[in-house]
Phi, psi and omega in degrees: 000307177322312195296311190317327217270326194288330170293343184287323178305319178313283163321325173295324196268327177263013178271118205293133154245201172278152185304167178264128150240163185203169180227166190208119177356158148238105180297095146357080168100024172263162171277135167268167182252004175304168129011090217244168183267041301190088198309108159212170180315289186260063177293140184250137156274148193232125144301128160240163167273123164288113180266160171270132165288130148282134212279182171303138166304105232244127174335299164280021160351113187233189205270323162241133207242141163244063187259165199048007199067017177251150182238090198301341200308162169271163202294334185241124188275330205253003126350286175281335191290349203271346180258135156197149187269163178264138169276161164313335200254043175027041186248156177234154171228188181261118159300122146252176178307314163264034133323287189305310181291260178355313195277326165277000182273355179287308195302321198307307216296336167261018164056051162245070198306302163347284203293333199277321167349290175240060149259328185273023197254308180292347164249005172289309176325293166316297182231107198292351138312019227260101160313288210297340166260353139321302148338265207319283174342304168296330169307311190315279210312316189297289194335321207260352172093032178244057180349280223289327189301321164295324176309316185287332185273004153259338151290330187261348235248297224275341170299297175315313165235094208285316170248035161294100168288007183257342186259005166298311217283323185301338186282312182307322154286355167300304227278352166306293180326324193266351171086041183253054177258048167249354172281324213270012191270312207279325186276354178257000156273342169247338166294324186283355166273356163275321153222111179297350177248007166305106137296323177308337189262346129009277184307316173318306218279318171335292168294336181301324236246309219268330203282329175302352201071352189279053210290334163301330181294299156325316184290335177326277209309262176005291189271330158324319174288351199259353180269330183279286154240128180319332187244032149277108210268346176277336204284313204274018192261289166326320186279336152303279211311345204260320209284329166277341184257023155256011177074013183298048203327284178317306181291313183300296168341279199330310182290310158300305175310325167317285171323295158302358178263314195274337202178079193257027180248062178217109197314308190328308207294299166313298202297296151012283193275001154279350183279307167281352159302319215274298210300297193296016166067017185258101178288322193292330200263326173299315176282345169299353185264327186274301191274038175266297184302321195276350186293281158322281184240106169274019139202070184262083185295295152044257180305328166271332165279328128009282115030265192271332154285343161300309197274311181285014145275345173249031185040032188284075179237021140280343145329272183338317203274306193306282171337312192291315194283340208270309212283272163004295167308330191247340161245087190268358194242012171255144230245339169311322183274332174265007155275351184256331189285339177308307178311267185340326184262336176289310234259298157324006175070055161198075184312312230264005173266309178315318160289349163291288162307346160288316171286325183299296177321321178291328185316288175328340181104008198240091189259021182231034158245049169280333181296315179285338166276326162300329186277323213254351216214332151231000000 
């Protein structure tokens, strides 16, 4: 009865909900590292943005600028003639837009979304053509959680300029954010007609390709990036998430280890190949994978829960309570977790907390312990 009550919890623990999302720089020309859709209750998915680099701000800066190939000064001269800065030589010159541009892309880079809004507001001004501060600007906008308002400013980005391929890739993950993803299939599909040789958007267009059901079509895109680089280490970590959950064992193992060999300070990457440890009943190894990941992010709920069904199947179950509690502590609003540490506490001789916990749960919406609240609870 006991083995039983831990597989419904076991099963329970595996029912997907919807993802969380959040956003995070994206370092220009890198593998990025958010957050893969990797099937679990709370998996948080992490977005990142492609910024355009600007090349350095050049000691001599001068008023009339041709950065980007474009002649940022502004459209209205006596605009620009009305602002100005003291040069070092106590000389003055005409602020430009891309003054402006360069002073909101430092703030974006210092997560002062606000303040960078309007410097590029202000070089928009100047100059209305400026994409690249339409770009930024919608970047600022995504961060503060102003979607559809990021969307219009990679619209006007991508109108101005047809082929700025970062507000194609940045719109795709607006259009993600919003659960549009045959907009965000179709805009990471116009970027690689820009440049066909992006592993990364490869990779994007994968997860996107995987939230769709199209999972062979994902695996393309995977080994295209891994075929454009050998050492894209999120491709082969995605293309495992396909591979373990077609039960793929052996292929999955292969791809997480890959992964983790090309980059082994990344939780995912760990938890991923703990995961396929637990189904092939090698445990020992799983938790040594699970306390890898929580090692790397230590509130890598994941991993605790995770954990913690490992240890309560091997009645470890105060361990099991501790891991459970953690997990709680870092999700307080999912009824899974508290439904498995009541197994653990009951099973510990503390009924009257296990019921407790139970009743939270039935609270959470996990309405297929009623059997376990009759046994337990009266």
């Amino acid at each position: 009865m006991k083995v039983a009550i831990i597989v419904f919890c076991v099963l329970l623990l595996q029912c997907p909900t919807k993802a969380q999302t959040s956003y995070t720089t994206y370092s220009r020309g890198a593998n990025y590292t958010g957050s893969s859709s990797f099937v679990n209750p709370v998996v948080t998915k992490t977005y990142t943005f492609r910024e355009y680099t600007p090349p350095p701000r050049p000691s001599n800066y001068e008023s009339k600028s041709s950065y980007g190939g474009s002649n940022y000064k502004s459209d209205n001269s006596s605009a620009s003639s009305s602002s100005s800065r003291n040069s070092s030589a106590s000389t003055t010159r005409e602020v430009t837009a891309a003054d402006y541009f360069y002073d909101g892309e430092k703030e974006l880079n210092k997560g002062n979304y606000a303040t960078s809004i309007n410097y590029f507001d202000k070089a928009i001004s100047m100059y209305p053509r400026h994409f690249e501060a339409f770009c930024s600007r919608g970047n600022a906008k995504l961060q503060l959680g102003r979607t559809s308002e990021a969307i219009k400013d990679y619209d006007k980005s991508i109108y101005i300029n047809p082929k700025f391929q970062v507000a194609y890739f940045n719109r795709a993950l607006a259009s993600e954010a919003l659960g549009n993803w045959a907009g965000a299939i179709e805009d990471f599909t116009e970027a690689l007609t820009i440049n066909p040789n992006d592993a990364d958007v490869y990779c994007f267009r994968g997860n996107a390709k995987k939230q769709t059901e199209q999972a062979d079509a994902a695996i393309d895109d995977y080994n295209k990036a891994i075929d454009i680089n050998p050492k894209h280490h999120r491709a082969y970590f995605e293309r495992g998430t396909i591979k373990y959950e077609k039960m793929e064992n052996e292929a999955a193992m292969e791809d997480f280890s890959k992964a983790i060999k090309l980059s082994g300070q990344i939780a995912d990457y760990y938890y991923g190949r703990g995961e396929i440890y637990t189904r092939l009943k090698d445990e020992r190894n799983s938790v040594k994978d699970f306390n890898k990941a929580i090692a790397i992010d230590p509130d890598y709920v994941l991993a605790y829960a995770s954990r913690g069904l490992v240890r309560l199947k091997h009645e470890d179950f105060s361990k099991a309570e501790e891991d459970f509690s953690k997990a709680i502590e870092l999700r307080p609003k999912v009824g899974a977790y508290y439904s498995c540490r009541a197994l653990a506490r009951v099973y510990n001789n503390d009924r009257a907390k296990g019921c407790e916990d139970l009743m939270m749960a039935k609270r959470l919406g996990i309405n297929s312990i009623d059997d376990l609240i009759a046994k337990y609870c009266n």
